[in-house]
C-alpha positions as CSV (number, residue, x, y, z in Angstrom):
1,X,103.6,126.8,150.9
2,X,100.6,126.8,153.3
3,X,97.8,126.4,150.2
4,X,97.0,123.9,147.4
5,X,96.5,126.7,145.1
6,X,99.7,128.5,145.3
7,X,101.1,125.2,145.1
8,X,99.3,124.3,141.6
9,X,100.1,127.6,140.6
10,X,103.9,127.8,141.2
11,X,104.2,124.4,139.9
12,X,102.3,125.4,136.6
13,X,103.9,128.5,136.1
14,X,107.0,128.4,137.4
15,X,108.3,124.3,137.9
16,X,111.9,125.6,137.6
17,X,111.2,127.2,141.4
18,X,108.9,124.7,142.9
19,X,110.9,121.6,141.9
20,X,114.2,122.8,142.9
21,X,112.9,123.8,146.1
22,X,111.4,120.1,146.2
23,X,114.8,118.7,145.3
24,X,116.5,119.9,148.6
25,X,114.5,117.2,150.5
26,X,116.8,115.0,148.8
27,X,120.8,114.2,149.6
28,X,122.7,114.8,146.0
29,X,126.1,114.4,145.7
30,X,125.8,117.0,142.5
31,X,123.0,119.5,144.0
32,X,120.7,119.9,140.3
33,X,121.0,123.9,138.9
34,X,118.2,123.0,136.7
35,X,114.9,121.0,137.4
36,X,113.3,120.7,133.3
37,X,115.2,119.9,130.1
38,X,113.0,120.4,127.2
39,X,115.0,120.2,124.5
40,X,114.2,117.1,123.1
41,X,110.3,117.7,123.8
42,X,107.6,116.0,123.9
43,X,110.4,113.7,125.5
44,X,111.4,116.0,129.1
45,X,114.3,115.6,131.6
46,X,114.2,116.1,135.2
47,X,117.5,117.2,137.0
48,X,119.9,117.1,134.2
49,X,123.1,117.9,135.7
50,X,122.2,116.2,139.7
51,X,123.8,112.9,140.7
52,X,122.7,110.6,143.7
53,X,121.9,107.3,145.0
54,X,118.7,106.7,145.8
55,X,119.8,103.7,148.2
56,X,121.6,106.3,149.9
57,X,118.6,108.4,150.3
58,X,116.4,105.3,151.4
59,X,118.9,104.7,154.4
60,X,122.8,105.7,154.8
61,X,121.4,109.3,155.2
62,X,118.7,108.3,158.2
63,X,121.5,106.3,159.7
64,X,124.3,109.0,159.4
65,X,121.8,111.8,160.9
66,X,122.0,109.6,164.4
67,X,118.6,107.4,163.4
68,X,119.9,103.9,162.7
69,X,118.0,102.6,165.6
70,X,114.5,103.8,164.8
71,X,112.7,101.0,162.7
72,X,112.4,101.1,159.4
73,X,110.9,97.7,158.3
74,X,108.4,95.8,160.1
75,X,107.8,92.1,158.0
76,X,104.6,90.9,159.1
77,X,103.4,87.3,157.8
78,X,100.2,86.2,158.4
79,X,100.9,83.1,156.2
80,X,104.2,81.7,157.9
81,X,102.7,83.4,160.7
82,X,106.1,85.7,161.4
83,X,107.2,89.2,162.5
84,X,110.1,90.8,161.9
85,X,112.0,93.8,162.5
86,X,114.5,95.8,160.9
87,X,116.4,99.2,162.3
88,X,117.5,101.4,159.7
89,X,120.9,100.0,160.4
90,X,120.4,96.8,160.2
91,X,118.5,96.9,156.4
92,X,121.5,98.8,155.5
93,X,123.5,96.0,156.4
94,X,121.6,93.6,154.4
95,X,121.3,95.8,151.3
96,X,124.6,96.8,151.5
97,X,125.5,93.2,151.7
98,X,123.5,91.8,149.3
99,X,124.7,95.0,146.8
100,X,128.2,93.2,147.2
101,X,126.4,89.7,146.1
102,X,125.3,91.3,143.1
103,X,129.0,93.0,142.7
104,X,130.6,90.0,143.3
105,X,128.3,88.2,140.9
106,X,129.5,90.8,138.1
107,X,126.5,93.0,138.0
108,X,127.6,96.6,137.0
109,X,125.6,99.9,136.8
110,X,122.9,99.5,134.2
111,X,122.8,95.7,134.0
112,X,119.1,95.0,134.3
113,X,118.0,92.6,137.7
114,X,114.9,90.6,137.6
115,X,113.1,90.5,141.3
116,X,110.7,87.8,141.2
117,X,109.5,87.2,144.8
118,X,106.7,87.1,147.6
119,X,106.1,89.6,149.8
120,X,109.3,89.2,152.2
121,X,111.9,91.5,153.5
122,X,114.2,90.0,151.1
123,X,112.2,91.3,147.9
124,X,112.8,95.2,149.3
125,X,116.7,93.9,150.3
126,X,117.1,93.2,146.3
127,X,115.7,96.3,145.5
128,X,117.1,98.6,147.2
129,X,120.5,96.5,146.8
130,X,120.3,97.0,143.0
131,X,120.0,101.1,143.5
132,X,122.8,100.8,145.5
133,X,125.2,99.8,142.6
134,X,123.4,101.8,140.2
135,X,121.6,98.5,138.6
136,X,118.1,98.4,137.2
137,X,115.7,96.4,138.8
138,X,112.5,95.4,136.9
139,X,110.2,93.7,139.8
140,X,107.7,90.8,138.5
141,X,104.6,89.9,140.2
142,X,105.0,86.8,141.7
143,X,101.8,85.2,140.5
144,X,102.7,85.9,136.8
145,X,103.2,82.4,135.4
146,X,106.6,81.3,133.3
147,X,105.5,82.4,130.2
148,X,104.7,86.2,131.2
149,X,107.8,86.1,133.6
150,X,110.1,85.0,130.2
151,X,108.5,88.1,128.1
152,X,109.8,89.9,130.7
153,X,113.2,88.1,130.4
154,X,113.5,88.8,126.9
155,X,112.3,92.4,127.0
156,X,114.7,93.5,130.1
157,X,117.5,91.3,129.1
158,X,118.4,90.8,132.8
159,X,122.3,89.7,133.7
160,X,120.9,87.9,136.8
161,X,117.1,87.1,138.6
162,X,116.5,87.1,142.1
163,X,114.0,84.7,143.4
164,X,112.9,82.7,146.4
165,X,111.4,79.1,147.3
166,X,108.2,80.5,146.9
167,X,104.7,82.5,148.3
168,X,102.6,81.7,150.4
169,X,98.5,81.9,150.1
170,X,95.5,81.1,152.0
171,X,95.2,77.2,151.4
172,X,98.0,76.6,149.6
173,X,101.6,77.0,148.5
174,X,102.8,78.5,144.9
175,X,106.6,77.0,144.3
176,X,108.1,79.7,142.1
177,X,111.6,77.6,140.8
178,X,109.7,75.1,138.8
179,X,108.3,78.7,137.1
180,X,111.4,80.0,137.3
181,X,113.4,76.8,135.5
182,X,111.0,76.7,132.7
183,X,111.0,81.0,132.0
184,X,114.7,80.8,132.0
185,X,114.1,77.6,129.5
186,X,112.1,79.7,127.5
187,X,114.0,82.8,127.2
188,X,116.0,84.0,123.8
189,X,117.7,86.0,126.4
190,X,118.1,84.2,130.1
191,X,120.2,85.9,132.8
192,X,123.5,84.0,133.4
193,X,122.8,83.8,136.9
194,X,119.5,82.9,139.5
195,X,119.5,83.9,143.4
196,X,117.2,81.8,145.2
197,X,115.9,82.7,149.1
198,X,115.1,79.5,150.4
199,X,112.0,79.9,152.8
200,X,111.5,77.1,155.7
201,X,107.8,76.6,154.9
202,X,108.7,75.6,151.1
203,X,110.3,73.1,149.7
204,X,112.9,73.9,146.6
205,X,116.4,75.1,146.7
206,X,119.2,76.5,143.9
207,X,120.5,73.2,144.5
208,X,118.0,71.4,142.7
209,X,118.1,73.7,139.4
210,X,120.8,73.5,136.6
211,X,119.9,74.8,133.9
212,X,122.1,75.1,130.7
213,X,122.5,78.3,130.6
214,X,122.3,80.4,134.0
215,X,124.2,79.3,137.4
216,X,122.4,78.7,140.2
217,X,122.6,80.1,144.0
218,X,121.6,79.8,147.4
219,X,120.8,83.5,149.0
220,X,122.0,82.7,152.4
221,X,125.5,81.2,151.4
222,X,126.8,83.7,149.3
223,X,125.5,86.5,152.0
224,X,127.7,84.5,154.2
225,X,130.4,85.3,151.9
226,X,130.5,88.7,150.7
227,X,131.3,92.0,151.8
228,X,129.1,94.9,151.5
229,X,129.5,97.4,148.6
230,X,129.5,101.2,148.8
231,X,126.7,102.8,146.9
232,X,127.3,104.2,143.3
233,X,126.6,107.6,142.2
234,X,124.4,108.1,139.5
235,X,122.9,110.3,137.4
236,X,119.4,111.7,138.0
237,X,118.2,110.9,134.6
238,X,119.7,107.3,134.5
239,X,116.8,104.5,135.6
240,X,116.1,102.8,138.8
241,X,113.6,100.6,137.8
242,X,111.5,98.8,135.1
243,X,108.5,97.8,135.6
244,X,105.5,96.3,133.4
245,X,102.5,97.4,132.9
246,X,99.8,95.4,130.5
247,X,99.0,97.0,126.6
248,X,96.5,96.7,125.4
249,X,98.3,94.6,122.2
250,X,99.4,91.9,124.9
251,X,102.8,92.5,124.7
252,X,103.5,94.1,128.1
253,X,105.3,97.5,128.3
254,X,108.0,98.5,130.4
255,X,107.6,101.5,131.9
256,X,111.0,103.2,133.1
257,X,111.6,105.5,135.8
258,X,114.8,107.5,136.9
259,X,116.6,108.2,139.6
260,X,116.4,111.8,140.4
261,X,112.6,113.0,139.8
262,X,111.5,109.9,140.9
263,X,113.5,110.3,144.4
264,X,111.8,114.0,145.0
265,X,108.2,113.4,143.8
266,X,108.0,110.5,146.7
267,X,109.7,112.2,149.0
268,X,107.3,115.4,148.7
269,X,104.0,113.1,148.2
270,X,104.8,111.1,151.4
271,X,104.7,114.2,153.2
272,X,102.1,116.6,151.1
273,X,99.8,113.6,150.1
274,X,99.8,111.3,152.8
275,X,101.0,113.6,155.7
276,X,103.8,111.0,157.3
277,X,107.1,112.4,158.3
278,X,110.1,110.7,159.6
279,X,109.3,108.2,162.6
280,X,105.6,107.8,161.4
281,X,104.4,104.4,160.9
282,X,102.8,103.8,157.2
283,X,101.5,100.4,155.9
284,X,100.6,100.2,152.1
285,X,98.9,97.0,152.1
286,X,99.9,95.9,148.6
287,X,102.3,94.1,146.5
288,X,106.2,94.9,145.8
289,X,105.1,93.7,142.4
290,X,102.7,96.2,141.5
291,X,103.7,100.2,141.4
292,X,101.8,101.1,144.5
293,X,104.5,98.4,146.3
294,X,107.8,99.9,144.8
295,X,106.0,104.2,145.4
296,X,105.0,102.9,148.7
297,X,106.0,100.1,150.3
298,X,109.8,100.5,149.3
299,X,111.1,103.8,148.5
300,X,108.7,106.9,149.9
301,X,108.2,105.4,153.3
302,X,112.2,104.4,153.4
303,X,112.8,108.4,151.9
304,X,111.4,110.5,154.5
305,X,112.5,108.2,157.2
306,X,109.5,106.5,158.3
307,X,108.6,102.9,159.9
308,X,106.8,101.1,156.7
309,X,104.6,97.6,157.0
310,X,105.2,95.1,154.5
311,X,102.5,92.3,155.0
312,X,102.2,88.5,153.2
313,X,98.3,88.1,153.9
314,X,94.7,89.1,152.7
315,X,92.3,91.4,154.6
316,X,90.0,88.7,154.8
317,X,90.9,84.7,155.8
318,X,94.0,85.0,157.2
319,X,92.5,84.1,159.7
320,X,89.5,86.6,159.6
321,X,88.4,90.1,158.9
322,X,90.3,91.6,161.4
323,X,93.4,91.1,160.2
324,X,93.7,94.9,158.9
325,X,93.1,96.0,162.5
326,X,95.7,94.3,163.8
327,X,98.5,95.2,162.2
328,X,97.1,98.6,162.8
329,X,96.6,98.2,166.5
330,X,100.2,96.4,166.8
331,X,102.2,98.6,165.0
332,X,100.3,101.8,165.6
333,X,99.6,102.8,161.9
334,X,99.1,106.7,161.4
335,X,97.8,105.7,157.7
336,X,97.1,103.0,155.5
337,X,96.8,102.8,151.6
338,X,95.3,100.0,150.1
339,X,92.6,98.9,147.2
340,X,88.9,99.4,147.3
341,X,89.1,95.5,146.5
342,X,90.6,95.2,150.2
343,X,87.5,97.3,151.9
344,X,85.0,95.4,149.4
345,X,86.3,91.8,151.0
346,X,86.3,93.0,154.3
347,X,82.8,94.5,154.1
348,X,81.6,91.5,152.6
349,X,82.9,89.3,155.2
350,X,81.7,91.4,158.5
351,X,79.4,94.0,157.1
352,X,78.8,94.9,161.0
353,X,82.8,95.4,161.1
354,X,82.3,92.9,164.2
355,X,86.1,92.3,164.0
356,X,86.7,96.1,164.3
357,X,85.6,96.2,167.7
358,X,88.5,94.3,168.9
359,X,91.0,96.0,168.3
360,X,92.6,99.4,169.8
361,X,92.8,101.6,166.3
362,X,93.4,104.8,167.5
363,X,96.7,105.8,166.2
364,X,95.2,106.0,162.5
365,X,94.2,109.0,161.1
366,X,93.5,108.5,157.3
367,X,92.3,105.5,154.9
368,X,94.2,106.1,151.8
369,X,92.6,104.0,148.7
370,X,93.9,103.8,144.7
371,X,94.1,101.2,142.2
372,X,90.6,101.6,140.8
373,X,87.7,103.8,141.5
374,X,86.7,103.9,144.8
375,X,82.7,103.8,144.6
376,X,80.2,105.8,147.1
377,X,78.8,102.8,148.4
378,X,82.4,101.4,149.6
379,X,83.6,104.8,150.9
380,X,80.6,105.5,152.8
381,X,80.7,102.4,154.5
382,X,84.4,102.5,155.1
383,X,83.7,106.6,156.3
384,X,81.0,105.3,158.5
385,X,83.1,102.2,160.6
386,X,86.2,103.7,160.7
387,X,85.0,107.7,162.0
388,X,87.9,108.8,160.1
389,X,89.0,110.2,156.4
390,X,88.8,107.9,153.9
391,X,90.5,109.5,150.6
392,X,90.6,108.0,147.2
393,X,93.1,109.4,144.9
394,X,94.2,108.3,141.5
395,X,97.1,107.6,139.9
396,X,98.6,105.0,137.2
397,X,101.5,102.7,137.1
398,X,103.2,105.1,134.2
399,X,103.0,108.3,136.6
400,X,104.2,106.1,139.9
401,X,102.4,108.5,142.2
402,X,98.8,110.5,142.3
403,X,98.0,112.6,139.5
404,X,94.8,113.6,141.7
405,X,94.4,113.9,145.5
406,X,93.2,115.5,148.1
407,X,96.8,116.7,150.1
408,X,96.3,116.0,153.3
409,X,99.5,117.4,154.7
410,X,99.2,120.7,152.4
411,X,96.0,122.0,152.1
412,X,93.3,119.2,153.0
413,X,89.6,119.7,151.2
414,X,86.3,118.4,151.5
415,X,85.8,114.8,150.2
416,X,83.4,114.1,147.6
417,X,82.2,110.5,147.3
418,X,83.4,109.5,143.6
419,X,86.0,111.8,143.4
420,X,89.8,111.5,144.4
421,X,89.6,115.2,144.9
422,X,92.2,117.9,142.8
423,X,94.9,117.8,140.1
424,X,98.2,117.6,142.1
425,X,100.8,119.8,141.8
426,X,102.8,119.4,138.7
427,X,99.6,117.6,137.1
428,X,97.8,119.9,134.5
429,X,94.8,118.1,133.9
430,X,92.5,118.5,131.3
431,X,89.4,116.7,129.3
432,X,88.9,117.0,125.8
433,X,86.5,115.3,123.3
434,X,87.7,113.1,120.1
435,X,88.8,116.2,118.2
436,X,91.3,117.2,121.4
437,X,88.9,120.4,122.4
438,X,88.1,121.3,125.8
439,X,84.9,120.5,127.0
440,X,82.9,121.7,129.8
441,X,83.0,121.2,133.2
442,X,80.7,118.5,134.1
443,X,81.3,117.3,130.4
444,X,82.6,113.6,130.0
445,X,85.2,113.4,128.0
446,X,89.0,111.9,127.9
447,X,90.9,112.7,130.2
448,X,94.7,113.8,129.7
449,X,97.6,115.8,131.2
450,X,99.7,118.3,129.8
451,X,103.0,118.4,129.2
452,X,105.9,118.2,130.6
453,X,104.6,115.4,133.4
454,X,106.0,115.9,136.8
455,X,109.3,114.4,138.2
456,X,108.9,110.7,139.2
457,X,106.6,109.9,135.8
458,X,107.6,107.8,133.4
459,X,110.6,108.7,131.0
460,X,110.0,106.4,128.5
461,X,109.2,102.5,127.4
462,X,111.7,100.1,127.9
463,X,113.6,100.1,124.3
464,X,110.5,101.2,122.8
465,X,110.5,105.2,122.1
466,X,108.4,104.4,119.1
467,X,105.6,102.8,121.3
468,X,105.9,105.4,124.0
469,X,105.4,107.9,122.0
470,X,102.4,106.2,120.0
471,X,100.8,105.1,123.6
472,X,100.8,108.3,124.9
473,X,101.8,111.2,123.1
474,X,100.5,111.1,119.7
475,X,96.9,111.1,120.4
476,X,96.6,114.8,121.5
477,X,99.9,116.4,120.7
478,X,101.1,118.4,123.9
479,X,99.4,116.0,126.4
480,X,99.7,112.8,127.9
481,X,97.1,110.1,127.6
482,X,96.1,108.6,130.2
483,X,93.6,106.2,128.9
484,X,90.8,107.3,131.1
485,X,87.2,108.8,130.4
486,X,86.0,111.2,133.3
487,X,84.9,114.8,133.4
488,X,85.9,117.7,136.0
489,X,83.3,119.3,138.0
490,X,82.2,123.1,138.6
491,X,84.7,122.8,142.1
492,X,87.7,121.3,140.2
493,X,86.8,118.1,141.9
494,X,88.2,115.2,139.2
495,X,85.4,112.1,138.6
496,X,87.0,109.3,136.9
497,X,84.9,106.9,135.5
498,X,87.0,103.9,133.5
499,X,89.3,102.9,131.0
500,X,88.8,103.9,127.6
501,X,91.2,101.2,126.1
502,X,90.9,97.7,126.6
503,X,93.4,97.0,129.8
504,X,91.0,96.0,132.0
505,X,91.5,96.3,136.4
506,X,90.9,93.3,138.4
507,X,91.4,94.6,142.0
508,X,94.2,96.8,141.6
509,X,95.8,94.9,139.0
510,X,96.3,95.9,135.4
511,X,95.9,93.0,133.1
512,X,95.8,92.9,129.6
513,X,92.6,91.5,127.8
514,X,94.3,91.0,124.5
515,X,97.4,88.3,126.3
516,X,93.8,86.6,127.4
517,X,92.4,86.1,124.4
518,X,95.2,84.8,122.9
519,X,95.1,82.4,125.3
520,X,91.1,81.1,125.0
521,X,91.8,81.3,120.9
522,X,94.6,79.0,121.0
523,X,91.9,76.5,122.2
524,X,91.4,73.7,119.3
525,X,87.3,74.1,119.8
526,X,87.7,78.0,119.7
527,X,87.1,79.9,116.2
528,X,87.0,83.4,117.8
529,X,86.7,85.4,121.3
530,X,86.5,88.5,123.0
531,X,87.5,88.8,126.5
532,X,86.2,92.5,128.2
533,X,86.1,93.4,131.7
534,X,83.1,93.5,133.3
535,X,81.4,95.4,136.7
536,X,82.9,93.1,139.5
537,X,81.2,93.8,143.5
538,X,84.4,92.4,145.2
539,X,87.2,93.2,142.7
540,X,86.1,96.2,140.4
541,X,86.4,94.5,137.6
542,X,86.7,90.8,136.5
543,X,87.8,89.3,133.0
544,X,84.7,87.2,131.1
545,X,85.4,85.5,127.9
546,X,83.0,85.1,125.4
547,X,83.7,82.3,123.1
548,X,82.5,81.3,119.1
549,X,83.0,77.9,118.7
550,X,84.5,76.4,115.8
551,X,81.8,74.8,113.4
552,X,81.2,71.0,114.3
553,X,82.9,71.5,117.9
554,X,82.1,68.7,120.2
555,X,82.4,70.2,123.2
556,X,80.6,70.2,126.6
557,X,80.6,74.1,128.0
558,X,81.8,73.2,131.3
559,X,84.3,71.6,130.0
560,X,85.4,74.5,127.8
561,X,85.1,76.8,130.5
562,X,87.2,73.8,133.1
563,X,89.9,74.1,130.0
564,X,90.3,77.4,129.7
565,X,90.6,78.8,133.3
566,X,93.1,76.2,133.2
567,X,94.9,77.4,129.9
568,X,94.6,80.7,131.4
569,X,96.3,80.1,134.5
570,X,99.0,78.1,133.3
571,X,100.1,81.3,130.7
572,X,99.5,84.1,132.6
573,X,98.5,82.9,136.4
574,X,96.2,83.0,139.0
575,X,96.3,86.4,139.1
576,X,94.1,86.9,136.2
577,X,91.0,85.1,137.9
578,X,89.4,84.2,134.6
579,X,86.4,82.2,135.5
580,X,83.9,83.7,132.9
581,X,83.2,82.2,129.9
582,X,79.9,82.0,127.5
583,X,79.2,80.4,123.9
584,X,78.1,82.9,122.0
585,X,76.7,82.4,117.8
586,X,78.9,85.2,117.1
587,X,80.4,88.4,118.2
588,X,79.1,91.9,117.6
589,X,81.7,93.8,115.0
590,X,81.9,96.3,113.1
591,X,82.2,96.5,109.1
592,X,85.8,96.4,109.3
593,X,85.9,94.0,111.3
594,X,86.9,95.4,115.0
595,X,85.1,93.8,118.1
596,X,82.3,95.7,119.6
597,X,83.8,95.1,123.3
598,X,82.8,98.5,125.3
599,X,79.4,97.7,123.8
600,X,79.2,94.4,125.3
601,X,81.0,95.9,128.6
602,X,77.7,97.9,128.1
603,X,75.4,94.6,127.5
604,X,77.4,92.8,130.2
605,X,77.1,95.2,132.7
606,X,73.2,96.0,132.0
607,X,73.9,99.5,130.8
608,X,72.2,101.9,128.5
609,X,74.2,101.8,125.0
610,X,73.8,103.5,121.8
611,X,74.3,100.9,118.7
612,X,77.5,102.0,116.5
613,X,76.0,103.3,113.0
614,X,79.6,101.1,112.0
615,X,78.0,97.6,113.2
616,X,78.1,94.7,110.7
617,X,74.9,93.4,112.1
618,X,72.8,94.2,114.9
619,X,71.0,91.0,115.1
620,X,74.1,89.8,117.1
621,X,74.0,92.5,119.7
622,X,70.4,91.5,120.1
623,X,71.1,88.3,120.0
624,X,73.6,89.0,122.7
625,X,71.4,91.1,125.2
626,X,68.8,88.5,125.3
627,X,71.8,85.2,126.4
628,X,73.0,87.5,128.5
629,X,69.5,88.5,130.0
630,X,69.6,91.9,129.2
């Protein structure tokens, strides 16, 4: 298909066609005769009767068509500092190898694997090693802290968790197995067995752990010992991966994805999306622990056969703002994805792009950004340094690739600052108002997608159809919810503007307000608080807490705030960089009681608002505007 449009069409009205003719980039061992199963709607199937490995796909296939020696890894650590290649051949020897670890350790197809690690070649080794024998990985952030990582324990019920030494960041060293000891201490459900990589450059080593009730390992010595394992064949509906994403109750949910769809929607995005082919160099400049890491670090670069970066650093202070353009320089990057959060730090550290100058940047062709809304001001910027395309394009942990883009190998389009461009194919979106009607274009409104969502979204919650279906389904029967507010224009162009529930964005990252202020209320000085994201220059967003204190609390309010960044980092980490916090008389509520907190967003961010005709008193929104100098 030469044209977006006759691909959005044949997708919409006949997917049967489109996504079976998707599904031959992709080596089955059962071809799929079908692409949809509806017949347990709203619930859909992709691929029904195919079986495959997606391991397979990711590398025996590249190395069986004669290119084992083109590279298909390149590690580079500004933190150690390090660089490291890997051939196709040689990361199939490691994952195969490692797959036989797992085996040999009594992992079977199904059993769930927790991946807790930094960004190192061995995190992508444990992945891919798990879809190799038909295991289900569920990847955790390595900056979550031991009380998030044993929710996610309990929720996957994992037979084994694979972790390392530690990560590395600017100034100082985080040692994951302390974390690690006291989640599996924590657990009702700990794995029987713990993996550690033991980096140089951090102390700590399976040695040093016992607990009761899972064996510890060193990486390296039982590599030494296995033999590799031949990959499993699957079915396209069985699961590759868990992964969680915040809700807004606090209780994270675990968002599965399958084999099958999810192997031919990255396979045609790499190529329709991002325009990168076998042999092309790609760098997403992320996190294996995020979506974005597994879509586009791991599998759709490792599908398609090209070379893809993974790098341990930040854009900015290791050592300086050129560290982008290096990598890009060195390795000859056709493309590069990362957050507007990245651009934003660079910018603010050499406006001038100083840095830029030094390096030979030729060989890219297209900025790719995602993870929160790219504003005007960054894109123009990043437009104006860089001479080149600079696309935004939107898309959500649940879908694990863009729901809106502008295609850049099908059909690319004009870019509108503000705007990651069209629906993609497969993606029927739609906003409607409170009632579920259409509104019109230009109209803000919620934003949703019809169903059935295309291969490669999510099919289902972790053990939690009930939730699923609540989250997303139930709202506007016959359409996904994607929890965003934004309008489409009179071109088709889609704008989105925020989140409509209370999961807030903090530079790329989803975090839950409501596991925060469970946090700052457990505080013995606390009698209530609301924690909402507010308008952040660097980051997008940034959690601040507002805080009633309980009556005859003696408590100085830098030593509150001192005490709960700390509380707040000890139960959900770093990563949450909560550093906001205000006494307030009282928060703004309605008569039944529920928090006000878009309408202190609102205050917070120095917005117009409307008062709710619902509020309990409107002397505390006043009161609110003026402490917060409204």
């Amino acid at each position: 298909m030469s044209s977006y449009a006759e691909a959005f069409r044949q997708s919409v009205d006949d997917p049967e066609t489109f996504w079976l003719d998707a599904a031959r980039g992709v080596d089955w061992v059962d071809a799929p005769t079908r692409a949809l199963d509806g017949s347990d709607a709203p619930t859909f199937r992709w691929f029904p009767d195919g079986t495959l490995n997606t391991s397979v796909n990711a590398l025996d296939r590249h190395v069986q068509a004669g290119h084992g020696d083109r590279t298909a890894l390149i590690w580079d650590s500004a933190m150690v500092p390090a660089k490291r290649t890997y051939t196709y051949s040689e990361l199939l020897a490691e994952v195969a190898t490692f797959a036989g670890v797992l085996r040999d350790q009594g992992v079977v197809a199904g059993d769930r694997v927790i991946v807790y690690m930094p960004m190192i070649p061995e995190a992508a080794v444990a992945m891919l090693a798990c879809a190799r024998i038909g295991a289900v990985h569920s990847v955790v952030f390595g900056g979550f802290a031991a009380k998030e990582l044993a929710t996610r324990i309990d929720d996957a019920r994992p037979v084994l968790l694979v972790t390392a030494s530690g990560g590395l960041e600017p100034g100082r060293t985080i040692e994951y197995l302390p974390m690690v000891e006291q989640a599996v201490t924590l657990s009702q459900t700990p794995p029987h067995t713990v993996i550690v990589k033991n980096r140089d450059s951090i102390p700590g080593a399976a040695a040093d752990y016992k607990t009761s009730s899972a064996a510890w390992f060193d990486w390296d010595e039982l590599v030494a010992d296995a033999s590799p394992a031949d990959p499993v064949t699957v079915a396209a509906t069985d699961p590759l991966y868990i992964l969680y994403t915040s809700g807004t109750t606090g209780k994270p949910k675990g968002v599965v994805r399958d084999n099958g769809g999810h192997a031919v929607a990255l396979t045609w995005s790499m190529r329709a999306i991002y325009d990168i082919s076998a042999g092309d160099v790609w760098w997403t400049a992320s996190d294996v622990g995020w979506v974005v890491g597994h879509s586009y670090i791991v599998y759709g670069p490792l599908l398609v056969g090209a070379t893809t970066v993974m790098y341990e650093g930040k854009p900015v202070g290791t050592p300086d703002a050129g560290a982008f353009w290096r990598i890009i320089s060195e390795n000859g990057v056709r493309a590069l994805f990362t957050a507007p959060t990245a651009i934003r730090a660079v910018r603010k550290a050499d406006p001038e792009a100083a840095e830029l100058a030094k390096y030979d940047i030729s060989s890219l062709q297209t900025l790719f950004a995602a993870g929160e809304r790219l504003d005007p001001d960054t894109y123009e910027w990043a437009t104006r340094v860089l001479d080149r395309p600079v696309v935004d394009h939107w898309w959500q942990t649940e879908t694990g690739w863009a729901i809106a883009a502008n295609l850049r190998g099908l059909d690319p389009m004009p870019l509108k600052a503000g705007s990651p461009t069209v629906p993609v194919p497969g993606y029927r979106v739609e906003i409607v108002d409170g009632e579920g009607r259409a509104v019109e274009a230009g109209t803000e409104g919620n934003i949703v997608i019809a169903l059935p969502l295309p291969p490669g979204t999510l099919t289902g919650l972790w053990q939690d159809e009930d939730r699923y279906r609540r989250s997303y389904l139930d709202t506007f029967p016959g359409y996904y919810l994607t929890g965003d507010s934004g309008y489409i224009d009179e071109d088709g162009y889609v704008f989105v503007l925020g989140r409509s529930d209370d999961v807030i964005n903090v530079a790329g990252h989803r975090l839950s307000t409501g596991s925060m202020e469970a946090v700052v209320a457990s505080h013995p000085a606390v009698a209530e608080c609301a924690v909402i994201g507010i308008r952040d220059e660097l980051k997008g967003q940034r959690p601040s807490g507002y805080v009633v204190l309980k009556a005859g609390a003696d408590i100085e309010p830098e030593t509150l705030r001192q005490e709960l960044i700390a509380m707040v980092r000890d139960q959900i980490g770093a990563v949450a960089t909560f550093r906001d916090v205000t006494v307030v008389q009282a928060l703004p509520k309605t008569r039944s009681g529920k928090i006000l907190r878009k309408t202190m967003r609102q205050i917070a961010d120095h917005e117009q608002y409307t008062v709710p005709s619902t509020i309990e008193d409107p002397a505390v929104l006043e009161a609110l505007e003026q402490q917060l100098g409204g």
